[in-house]
N, C-alpha and C positions, 0 to 999 in steps of 0.2 A: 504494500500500500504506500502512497508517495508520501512524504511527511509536509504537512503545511508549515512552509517557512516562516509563518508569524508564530505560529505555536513554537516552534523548533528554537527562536528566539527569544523569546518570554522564558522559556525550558530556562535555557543556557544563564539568563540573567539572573532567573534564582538560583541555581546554583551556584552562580560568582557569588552573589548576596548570601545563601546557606554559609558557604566555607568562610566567608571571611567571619560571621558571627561566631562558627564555629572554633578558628583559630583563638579567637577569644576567652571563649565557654571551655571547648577541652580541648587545650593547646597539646596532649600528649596521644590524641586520636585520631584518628583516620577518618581526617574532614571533608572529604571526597566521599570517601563511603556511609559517611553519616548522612550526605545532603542527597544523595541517593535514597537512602532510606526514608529518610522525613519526606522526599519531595512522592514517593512511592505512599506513604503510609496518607497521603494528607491528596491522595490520586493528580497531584500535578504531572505524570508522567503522561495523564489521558488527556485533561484538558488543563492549560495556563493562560489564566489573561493577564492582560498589560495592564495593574490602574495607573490612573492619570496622578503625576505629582499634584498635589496643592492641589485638589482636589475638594470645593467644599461639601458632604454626603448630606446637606441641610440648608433649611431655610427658619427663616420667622412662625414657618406652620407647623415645626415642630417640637410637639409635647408631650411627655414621657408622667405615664401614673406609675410609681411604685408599688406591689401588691404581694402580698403572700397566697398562693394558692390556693389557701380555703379562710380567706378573708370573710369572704360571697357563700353562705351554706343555702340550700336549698332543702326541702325534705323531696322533691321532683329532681331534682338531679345532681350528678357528684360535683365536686367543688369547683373544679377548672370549668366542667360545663357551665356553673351558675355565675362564676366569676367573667367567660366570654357571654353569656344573656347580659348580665348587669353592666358592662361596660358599652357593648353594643347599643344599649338602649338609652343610657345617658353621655354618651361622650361621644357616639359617631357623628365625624366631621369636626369635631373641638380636640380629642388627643389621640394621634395618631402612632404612637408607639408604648408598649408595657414592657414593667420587667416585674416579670415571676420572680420572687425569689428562690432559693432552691427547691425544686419540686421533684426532688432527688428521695429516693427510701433512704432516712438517717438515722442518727443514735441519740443526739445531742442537739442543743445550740440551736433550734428551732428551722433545723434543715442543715448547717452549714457543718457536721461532721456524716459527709458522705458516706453511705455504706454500697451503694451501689450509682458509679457516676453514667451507665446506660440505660437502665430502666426511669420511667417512673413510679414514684410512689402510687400504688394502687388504691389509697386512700384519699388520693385526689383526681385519678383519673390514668388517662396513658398516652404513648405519644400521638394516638389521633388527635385528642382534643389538642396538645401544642401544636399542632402540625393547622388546625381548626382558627385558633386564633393568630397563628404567623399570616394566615391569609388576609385577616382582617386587621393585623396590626403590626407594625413593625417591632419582632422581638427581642427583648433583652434578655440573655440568661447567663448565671453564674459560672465560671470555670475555677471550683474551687481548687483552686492551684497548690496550695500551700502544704495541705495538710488532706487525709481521709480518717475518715471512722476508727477506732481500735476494732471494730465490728467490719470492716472491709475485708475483704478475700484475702486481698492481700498483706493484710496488718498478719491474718490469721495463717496465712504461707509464713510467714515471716516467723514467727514465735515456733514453727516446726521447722523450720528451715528448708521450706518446700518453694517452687516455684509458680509461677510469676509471686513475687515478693519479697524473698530471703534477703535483696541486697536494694531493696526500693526506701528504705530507711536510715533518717542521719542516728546515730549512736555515737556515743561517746560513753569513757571509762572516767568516772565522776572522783576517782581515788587518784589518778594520776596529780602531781602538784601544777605540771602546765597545764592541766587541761582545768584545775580550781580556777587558777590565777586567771585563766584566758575568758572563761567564762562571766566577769564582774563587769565587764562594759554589756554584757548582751543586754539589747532596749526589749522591755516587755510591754506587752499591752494588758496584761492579768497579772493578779498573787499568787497565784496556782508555780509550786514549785517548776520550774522549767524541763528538769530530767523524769522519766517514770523507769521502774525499773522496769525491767522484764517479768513474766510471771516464771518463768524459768527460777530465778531466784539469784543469776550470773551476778556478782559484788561485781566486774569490771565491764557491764556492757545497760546502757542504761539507753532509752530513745528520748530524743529530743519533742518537748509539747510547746510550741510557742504561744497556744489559745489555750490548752487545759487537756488531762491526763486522755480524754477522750477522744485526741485530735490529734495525731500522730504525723509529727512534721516529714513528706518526703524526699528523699535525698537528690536533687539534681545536679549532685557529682557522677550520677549513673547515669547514663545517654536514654538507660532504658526507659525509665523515666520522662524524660523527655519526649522518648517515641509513645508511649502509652497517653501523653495528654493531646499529644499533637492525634492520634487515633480519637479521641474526645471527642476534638474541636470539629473532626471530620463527620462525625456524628450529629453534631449538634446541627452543622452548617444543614446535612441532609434534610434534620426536622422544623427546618424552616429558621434556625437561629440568625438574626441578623447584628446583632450587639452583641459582646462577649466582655461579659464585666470581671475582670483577672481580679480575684476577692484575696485581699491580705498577701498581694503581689512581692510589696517590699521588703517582707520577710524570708523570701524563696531562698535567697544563698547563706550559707552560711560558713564562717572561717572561725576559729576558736581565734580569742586573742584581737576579733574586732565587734563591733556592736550589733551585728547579723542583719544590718536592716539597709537597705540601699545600697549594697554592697555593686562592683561595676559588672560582675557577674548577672545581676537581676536584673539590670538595665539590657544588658546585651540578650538576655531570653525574651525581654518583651517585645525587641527589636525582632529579634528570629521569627517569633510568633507573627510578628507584623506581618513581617515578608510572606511568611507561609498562608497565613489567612485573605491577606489582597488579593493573590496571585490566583485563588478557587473563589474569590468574588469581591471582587472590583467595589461594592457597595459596601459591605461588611464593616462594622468600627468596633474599635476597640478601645474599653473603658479603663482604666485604670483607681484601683480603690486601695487608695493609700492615706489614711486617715492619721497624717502628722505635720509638723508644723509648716505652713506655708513655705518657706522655700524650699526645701525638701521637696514636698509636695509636685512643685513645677517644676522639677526637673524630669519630671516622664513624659509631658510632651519631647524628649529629646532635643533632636534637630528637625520635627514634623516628621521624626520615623520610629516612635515611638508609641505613644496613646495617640488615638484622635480624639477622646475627650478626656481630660480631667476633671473627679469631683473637688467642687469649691468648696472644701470641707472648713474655711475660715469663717464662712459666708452665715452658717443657721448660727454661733456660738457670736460674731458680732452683731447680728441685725436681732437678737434675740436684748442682747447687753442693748442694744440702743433703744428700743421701744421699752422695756421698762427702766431706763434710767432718763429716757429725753433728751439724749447729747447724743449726734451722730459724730464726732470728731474722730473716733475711733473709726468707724465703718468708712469715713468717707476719708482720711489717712491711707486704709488697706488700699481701698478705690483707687486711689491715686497711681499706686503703688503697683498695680498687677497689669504686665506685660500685656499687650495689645497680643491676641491669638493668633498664632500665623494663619494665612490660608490652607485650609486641608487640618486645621486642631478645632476645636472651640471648646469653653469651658462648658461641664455640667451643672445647672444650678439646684438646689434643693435646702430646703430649710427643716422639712423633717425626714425622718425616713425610719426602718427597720427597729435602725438602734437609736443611741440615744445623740444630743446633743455633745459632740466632741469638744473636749479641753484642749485638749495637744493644736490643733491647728490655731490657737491663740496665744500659743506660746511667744512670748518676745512681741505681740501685739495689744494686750490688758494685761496691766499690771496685776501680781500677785491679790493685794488688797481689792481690787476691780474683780478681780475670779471669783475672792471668797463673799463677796455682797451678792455676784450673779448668780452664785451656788446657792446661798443664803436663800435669795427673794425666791427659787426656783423650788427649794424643799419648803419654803413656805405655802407657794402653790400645789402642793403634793408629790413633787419630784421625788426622787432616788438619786444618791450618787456611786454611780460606778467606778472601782478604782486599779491602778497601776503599779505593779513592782518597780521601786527604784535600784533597790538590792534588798537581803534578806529581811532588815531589819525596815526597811522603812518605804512606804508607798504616798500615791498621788492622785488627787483625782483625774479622772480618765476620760469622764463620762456623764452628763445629765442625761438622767430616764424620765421623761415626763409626755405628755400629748401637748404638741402642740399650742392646741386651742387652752389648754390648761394652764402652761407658761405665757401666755399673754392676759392671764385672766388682771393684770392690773400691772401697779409700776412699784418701784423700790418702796414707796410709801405703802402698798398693802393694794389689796382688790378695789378696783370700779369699776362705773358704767361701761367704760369704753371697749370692752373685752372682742367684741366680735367687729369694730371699727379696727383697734390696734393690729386682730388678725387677717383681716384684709388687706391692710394695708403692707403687712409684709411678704402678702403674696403680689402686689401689685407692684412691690419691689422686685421682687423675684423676676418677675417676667419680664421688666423692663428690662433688666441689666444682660450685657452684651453674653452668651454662652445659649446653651437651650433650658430650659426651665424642666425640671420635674415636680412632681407634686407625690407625696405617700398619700393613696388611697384616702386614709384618715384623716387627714387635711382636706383633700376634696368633701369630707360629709361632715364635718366636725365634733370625730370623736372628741371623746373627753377619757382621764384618767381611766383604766381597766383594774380599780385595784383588787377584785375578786381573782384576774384571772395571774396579776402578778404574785398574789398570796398560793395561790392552787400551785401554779409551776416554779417559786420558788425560787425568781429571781429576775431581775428589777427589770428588763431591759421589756420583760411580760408586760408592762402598762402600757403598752404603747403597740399592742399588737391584736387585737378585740378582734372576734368571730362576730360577724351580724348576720342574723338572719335573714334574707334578701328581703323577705315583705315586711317583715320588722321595720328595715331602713327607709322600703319604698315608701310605707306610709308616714313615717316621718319625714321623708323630702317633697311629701304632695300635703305636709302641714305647715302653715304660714307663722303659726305662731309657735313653730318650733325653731331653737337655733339654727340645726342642722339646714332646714329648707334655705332662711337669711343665709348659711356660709354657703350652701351649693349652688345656688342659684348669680349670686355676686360674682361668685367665682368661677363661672361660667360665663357671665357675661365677660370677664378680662377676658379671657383665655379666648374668646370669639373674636375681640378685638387686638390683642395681640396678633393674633394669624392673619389680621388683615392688615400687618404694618410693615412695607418692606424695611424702617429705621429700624425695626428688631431684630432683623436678621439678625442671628448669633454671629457675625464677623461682622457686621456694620459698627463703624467707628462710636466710639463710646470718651466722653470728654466730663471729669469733674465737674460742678459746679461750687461757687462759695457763698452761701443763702444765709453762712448763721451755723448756727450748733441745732437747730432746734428744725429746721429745712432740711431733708439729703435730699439734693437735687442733681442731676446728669441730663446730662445734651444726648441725645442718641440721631446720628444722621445715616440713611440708605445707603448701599453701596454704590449708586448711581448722582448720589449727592441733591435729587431734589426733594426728597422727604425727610421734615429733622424732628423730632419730638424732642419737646424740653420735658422731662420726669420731675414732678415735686410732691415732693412726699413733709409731710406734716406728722413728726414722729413725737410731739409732744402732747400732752393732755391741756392744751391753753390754744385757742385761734392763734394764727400766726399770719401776718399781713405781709407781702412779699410787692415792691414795686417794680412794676411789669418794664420799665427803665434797665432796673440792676440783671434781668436776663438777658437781653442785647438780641429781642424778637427782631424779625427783616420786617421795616416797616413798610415794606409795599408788598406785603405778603398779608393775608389774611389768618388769625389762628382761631385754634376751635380748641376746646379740652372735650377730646375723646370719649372719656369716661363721662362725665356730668353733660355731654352735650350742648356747651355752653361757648358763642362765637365771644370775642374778646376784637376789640378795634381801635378802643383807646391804647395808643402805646405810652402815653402818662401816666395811665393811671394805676391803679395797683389793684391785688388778688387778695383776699383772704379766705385764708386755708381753714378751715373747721380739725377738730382735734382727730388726728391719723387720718385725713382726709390726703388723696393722691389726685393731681391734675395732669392728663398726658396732654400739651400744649402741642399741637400739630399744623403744619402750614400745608398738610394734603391730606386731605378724606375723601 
């Protein structure tokens, strides 16, 4: 058969691209024969396309719910089928891509200690229904990279010394004095001792848990390794996967004797991954979930060959500090501050999600005393704090566990009225600001606190993860004088109007503004530069009077505020904001 010279091409460039990652990753292997294999296990040997560099895979119409797979119960049908009815029926044509969280059969961690990473859980459904809703939505799903099940085949090959698994595991000999000494910089995310032994009862062979004894970190000093996730990813691609969010990515390498986390080893596999996953679909992105301190953080867009999004994990822990303290200086400081997205990256936005409000990503950005007031007001609200090993003796917080709707219920002074203004407004944030916006499920209906369900399983991160009933909720979103209707409905309307603003394009330029401490306001202009939304947000509990002078509107331009529907033509005169009220100032509708 004759070989098509654009394929024959494409072939050739990934494996330039394979080996050289691979010189990197295992400098003492046969990187020729690896890129073979990956390019065979991942079927680039049958078909390879060319993506386009700088490439952007999005626009302003893209909006991402976060969900757990039995979020949605139906007593008519299993979870994933109730969760695509209930999406279907309030979000078509307003958010156009989900991400499942893992709907993987697990042991632990509410999905995320895989016990089997090819099936689905039969308790949620199976790959029809993924395969069902990839039709109808663009999907996100987890590639827990890092770690699997002690309940995995493989965990369980491994403790017999059988195979696939005997050698898929990092271990270490915890009596040795370099491997003590080496081990005191490792950054943990939990207090959960780092080593578990074996059930063996071996004094000098112990495996590495970077999440807890249940999560068994895997070894990607073994290629094999490598080849069994890259066989995943090919799987996944099959069942319609189009997002692949690399969960607790920065922990993947590890070197005794350095801190295990961003190591240049982990960068270079997320690079590999890149290359391997473009090249079997062109469209495909890849997430990175790296929940630590902002610059860190932004070093996995690479050089645009790395993530195509990163999560703005600074983004929920300061817009959170800013609506209940009333001082944006901090947020709009960060604002300042975060590198314009290349073409072909953009940020991920989100203010809640799964887990909880991250600390680490405000590291070096709110002062100590600033953390412990936000911790404060937030356990005041019903929060939890989730915490972190610093070493043996001494830990940090890690983590606020609360709902959303529940941490805006008021401001550092204690609970008011303005609870469900405050929460609008920081999704009205959200959407504005340059990346693509997601929303957790429970923000779109406006759960509250679950503390039944985080007393039953036993740990914090449970409040913030509530089973609804479908007609339970329906009838609460067809009741006016319920909260949840006021948050769904608001929040529907943004989200209709955002999809209709080329200035939001996720790579349209994005410019501070300087309104005050009490204003966070931003420019947002199209990428064709005739549409500009001026964003103003009113993040305090007092009116706030803004003169329409100090924004520098084009006066032979006509403006309308988006949201309130309100044309604006004096350019003397001035606006006043109502308390967490947001104006999108546009000079094209």
């Amino acid at each position: 058969m004759a070989q098509n010279p654009l394929q024959e091409c494409a072939r050739e460039v990934v494996r330039k691209k394979l080996c050289d990652h691979l010189a990197v990753i295992y400098p003492d292997r046969d990187g020729p024969d690896l890129a073979r294999q990956l390019m065979h296990v991942m079927r680039l040997d049958e078909e390879c396309q060319s993506p386009l560099p700088h490439k952007n895979l999005w626009d302003e119409t893209d909006v991402v719910v976060i969900t757990y797979g039995n979020t949605i119960l139906s007593e008519k049908q299993h979870p994933l089928e109730a969760l695509h009815h209930f999406l279907k029926t309030h979000f078509t044509m307003l958010i156009n891509s989900v991400h499942i969280l893992p709907f993987f059969p697990y042991s632990s961690d509410d999905g995320f200690a895989v016990i089997d990473y090819k099936q689905v859980d039969p308790l949620l459904g199976d790959w029809s229904d993924i395969l069902r809703i990839s039709t109808d939505f663009h999907l996100m799903a987890d590639l827990v990279i890092n770690h699997c099940s002690a309940q995995h085949q493989w965990f369980v090959n491994f403790e017999q010394g059988k195979s696939p698994g005997n050698d898929y595991f990092f271990t270490v000999d915890p009596n040795a004095s370099d491997t003590r000494a080496g081990l005191a910089g490792v950054v943990r995310p939990r207090t959960t001792p780092l080593l578990r032994a074996l059930s063996s009862g071996s004094a000098s062979e112990y495996v590495w848990c970077t999440f807890g004894h249940d999560q068994i970190d895997l070894d990607f000093r073994n290629p094999q390794v490598l080849l069994e996730m890259v066989d995943i990813i090919r799987l996944y691609l099959d069942m319609g996967v189009r997002i692949f969010r690399l969960d607790a990515v920065a922990f993947l390498w590890k070197k005794i004797g350095t801190s295990c986390i961003n190591l240049d080893e982990t960068h270079e596999i997320v690079r590999l991954l890149r290359t391997l996953i473009e090249h079997a679909d062109p469209n495909a992105v890849i997430i990175t979930e790296t929940n630590i301190p902002n610059r860190e953080n932004l070093s996995y867009f690479g050089n645009a060959n790395e993530a195509h999004w990163i999560y703005n994990f600074s983004l929920p822990p300061l817009l959170v500090n800013t609506l209940v303290s009333g001082n944006c200086r901090h947020l709009k400081c960060w604002l300042m501050s975060m590198p314009p997205a290349q073409n072909g990256t953009t940020y991920f936005n989100f203010i809640a999600s799964h887990d909880g409000i991250g600390l680490r990503p405000v590291e070096g950005l709110l002062s100590d005393d600033e953390q412990e007031v936000l911790i404060q007001t937030m356990e005041n609200f019903g929060g939890q704090i989730s915490w972190r090993a610093l070493d043996d003796s001494n830990k940090k917080p890690y983590e606020i566990n609360i709902a959303l709707f529940d941490a805006l219920r008021g401001t550092t002074a204690g609970e008011d009225r303005w609870q469900i203004e405050r929460f609008i407004c920081a999704h009205a944030i959200m959407l504005a600001l340059e990346g693509v916006p997601a929303f957790y499920l429970h923000s779109l209906v406006g759960t509250t606190n679950d503390y039944e369900r985080m007393l039953a399983h036993g740990h914090s991160r449970a409040i913030n993860r509530r089973q609804w009933q479908e007609a339970e909720l329906n009838q609460l979103l067809r009741d006016p004088a319920s909260h949840h209707y006021r948050v769904f409905y608001q929040l529907r309307h943004l989200i209709k109007l955002r999809r209709e603003q080329p200035a939001f394009h996720p790579n349209a330029t994005q410019f501070t503004l300087h309104l005050g401490d009490q204003i966070f306001a931003f420019w947002r202009q199209s990428m064709n530069r005739r549409q500009s939304i001026f964003c103003l947000n009113n993040i305090s509990d007092e009116p706030q009077t803004v003169p329409l002078s100090s924004i520098n509107l084009i006066g032979t331009d006509k403006w309308k505020d988006l949201i309130g529907d309100q044309l604006f033509e004096d350019m003397l005169g001035s606006i006043t904001l109502e308390p967490y009220q947001t104006l999108w100032l546009t000079n094209r509708w």
